[in-house]
C-alpha atoms as an extended CHARMM CRD file, in Angstrom:
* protein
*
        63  EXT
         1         1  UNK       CA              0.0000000000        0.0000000000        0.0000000000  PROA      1               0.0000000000
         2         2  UNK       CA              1.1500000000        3.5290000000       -1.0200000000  PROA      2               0.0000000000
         3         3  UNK       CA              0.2920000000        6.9280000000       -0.4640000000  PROA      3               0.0000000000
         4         4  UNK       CA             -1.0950000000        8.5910000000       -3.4930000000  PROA      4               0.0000000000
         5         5  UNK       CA             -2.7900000000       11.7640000000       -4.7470000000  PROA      5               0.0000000000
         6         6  UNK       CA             -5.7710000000        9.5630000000       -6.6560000000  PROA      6               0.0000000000
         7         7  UNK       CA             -9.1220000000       10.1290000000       -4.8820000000  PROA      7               0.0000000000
         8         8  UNK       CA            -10.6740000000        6.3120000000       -4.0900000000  PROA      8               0.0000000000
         9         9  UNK       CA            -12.7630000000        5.4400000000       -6.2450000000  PROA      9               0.0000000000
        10        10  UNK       CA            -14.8820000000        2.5550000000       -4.5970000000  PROA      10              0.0000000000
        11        11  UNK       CA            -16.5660000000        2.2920000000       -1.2720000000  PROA      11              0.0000000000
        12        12  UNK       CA            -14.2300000000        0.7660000000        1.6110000000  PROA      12              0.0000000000
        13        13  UNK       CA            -11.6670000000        1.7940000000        4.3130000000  PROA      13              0.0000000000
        14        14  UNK       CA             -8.9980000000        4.0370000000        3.1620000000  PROA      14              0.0000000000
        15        15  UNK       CA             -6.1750000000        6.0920000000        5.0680000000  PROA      15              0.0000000000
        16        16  UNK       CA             -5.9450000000        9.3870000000        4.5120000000  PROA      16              0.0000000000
        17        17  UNK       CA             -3.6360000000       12.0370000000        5.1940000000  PROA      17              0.0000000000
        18        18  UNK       CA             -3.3900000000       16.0630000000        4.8620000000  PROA      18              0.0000000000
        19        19  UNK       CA             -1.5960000000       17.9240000000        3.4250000000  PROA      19              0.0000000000
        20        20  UNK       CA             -0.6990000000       20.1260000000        6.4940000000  PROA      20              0.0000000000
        21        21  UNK       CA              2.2910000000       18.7330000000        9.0990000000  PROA      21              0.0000000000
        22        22  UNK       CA              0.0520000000       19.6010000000       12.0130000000  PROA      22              0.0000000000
        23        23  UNK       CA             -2.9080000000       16.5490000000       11.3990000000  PROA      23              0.0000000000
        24        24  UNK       CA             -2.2450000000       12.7600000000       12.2910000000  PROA      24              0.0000000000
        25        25  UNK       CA             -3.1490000000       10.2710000000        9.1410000000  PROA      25              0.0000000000
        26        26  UNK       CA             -7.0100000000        9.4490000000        9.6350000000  PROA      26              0.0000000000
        27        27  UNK       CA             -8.7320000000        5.8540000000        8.7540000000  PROA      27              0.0000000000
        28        28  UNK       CA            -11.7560000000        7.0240000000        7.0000000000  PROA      28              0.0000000000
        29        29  UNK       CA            -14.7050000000        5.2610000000        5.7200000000  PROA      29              0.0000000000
        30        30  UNK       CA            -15.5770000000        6.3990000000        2.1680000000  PROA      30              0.0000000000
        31        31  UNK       CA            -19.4180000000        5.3360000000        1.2430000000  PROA      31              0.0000000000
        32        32  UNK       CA            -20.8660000000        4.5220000000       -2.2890000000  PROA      32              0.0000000000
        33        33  UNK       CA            -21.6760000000        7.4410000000       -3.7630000000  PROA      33              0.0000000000
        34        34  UNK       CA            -18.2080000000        8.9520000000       -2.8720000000  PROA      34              0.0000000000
        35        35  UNK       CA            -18.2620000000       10.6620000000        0.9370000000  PROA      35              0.0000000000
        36        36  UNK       CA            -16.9110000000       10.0640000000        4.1310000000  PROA      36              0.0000000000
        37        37  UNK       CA            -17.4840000000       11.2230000000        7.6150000000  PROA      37              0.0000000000
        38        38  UNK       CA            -14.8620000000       13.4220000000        9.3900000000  PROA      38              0.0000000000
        39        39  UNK       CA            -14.4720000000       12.4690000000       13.3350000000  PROA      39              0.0000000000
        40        40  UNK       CA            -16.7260000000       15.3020000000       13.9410000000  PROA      40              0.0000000000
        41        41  UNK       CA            -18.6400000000       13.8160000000       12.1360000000  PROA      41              0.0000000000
        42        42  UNK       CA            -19.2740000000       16.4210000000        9.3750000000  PROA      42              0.0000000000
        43        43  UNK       CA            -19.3710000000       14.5680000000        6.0890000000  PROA      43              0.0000000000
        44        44  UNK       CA            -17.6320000000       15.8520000000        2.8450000000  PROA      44              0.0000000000
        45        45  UNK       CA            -17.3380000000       14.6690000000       -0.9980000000  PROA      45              0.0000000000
        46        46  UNK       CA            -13.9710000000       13.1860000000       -1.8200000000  PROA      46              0.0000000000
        47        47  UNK       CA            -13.3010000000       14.7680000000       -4.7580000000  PROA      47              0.0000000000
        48        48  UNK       CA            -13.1150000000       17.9550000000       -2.6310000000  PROA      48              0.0000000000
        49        49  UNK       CA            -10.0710000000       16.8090000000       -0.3760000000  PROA      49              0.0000000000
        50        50  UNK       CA             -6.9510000000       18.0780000000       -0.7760000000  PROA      50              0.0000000000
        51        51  UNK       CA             -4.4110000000       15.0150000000        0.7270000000  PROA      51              0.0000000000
        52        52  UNK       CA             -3.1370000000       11.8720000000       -0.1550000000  PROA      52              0.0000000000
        53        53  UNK       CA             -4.8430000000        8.1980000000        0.6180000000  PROA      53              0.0000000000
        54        54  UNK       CA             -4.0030000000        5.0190000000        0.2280000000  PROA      54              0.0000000000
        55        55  UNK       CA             -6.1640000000        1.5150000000       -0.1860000000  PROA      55              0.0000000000
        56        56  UNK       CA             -8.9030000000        0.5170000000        0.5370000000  PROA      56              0.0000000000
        57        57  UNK       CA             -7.6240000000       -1.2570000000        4.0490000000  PROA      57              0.0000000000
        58        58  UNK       CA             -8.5600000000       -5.3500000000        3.4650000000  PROA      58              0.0000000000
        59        59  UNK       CA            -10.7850000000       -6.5340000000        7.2130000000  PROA      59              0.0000000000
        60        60  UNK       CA             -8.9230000000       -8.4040000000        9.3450000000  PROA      60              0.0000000000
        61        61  UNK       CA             -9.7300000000      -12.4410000000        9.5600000000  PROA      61              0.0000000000
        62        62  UNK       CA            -11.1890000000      -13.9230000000       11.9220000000  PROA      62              0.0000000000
        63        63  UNK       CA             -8.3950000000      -16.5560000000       12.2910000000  PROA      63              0.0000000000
């Protein structure tokens, strides 16, 4: 997994990270139709982030 500029472009579990020093990398949930939910719990498009992500983040097993 690497960090890159490309927005995700199915739903799953991605990191994502600013572009600022100042904010720790988040683990975001990105939905269908292309938004996620900040821990605020504001919600914002994707296509309007400026950052880098990188997956989507595979579920652990249950083994």
């Amino acid at each position: 997994m690497v960090w890159t500029s490309d927005k995700p472009a199915k739903a799953g579990w991605y990191w994502w990270r600013g572009l600022g020093e100042d904010m720790d990398p988040l683990i975001l949930y990105v939905d269908e139709v292309g938004y996620f939910q900040w821990p605020d719990g504001a919600s914002q498009e994707v296509g309007l982030t400026k950052g880098e992500w990188a997956g989507p983040i595979a579920p652990p097993s249950e083994d």
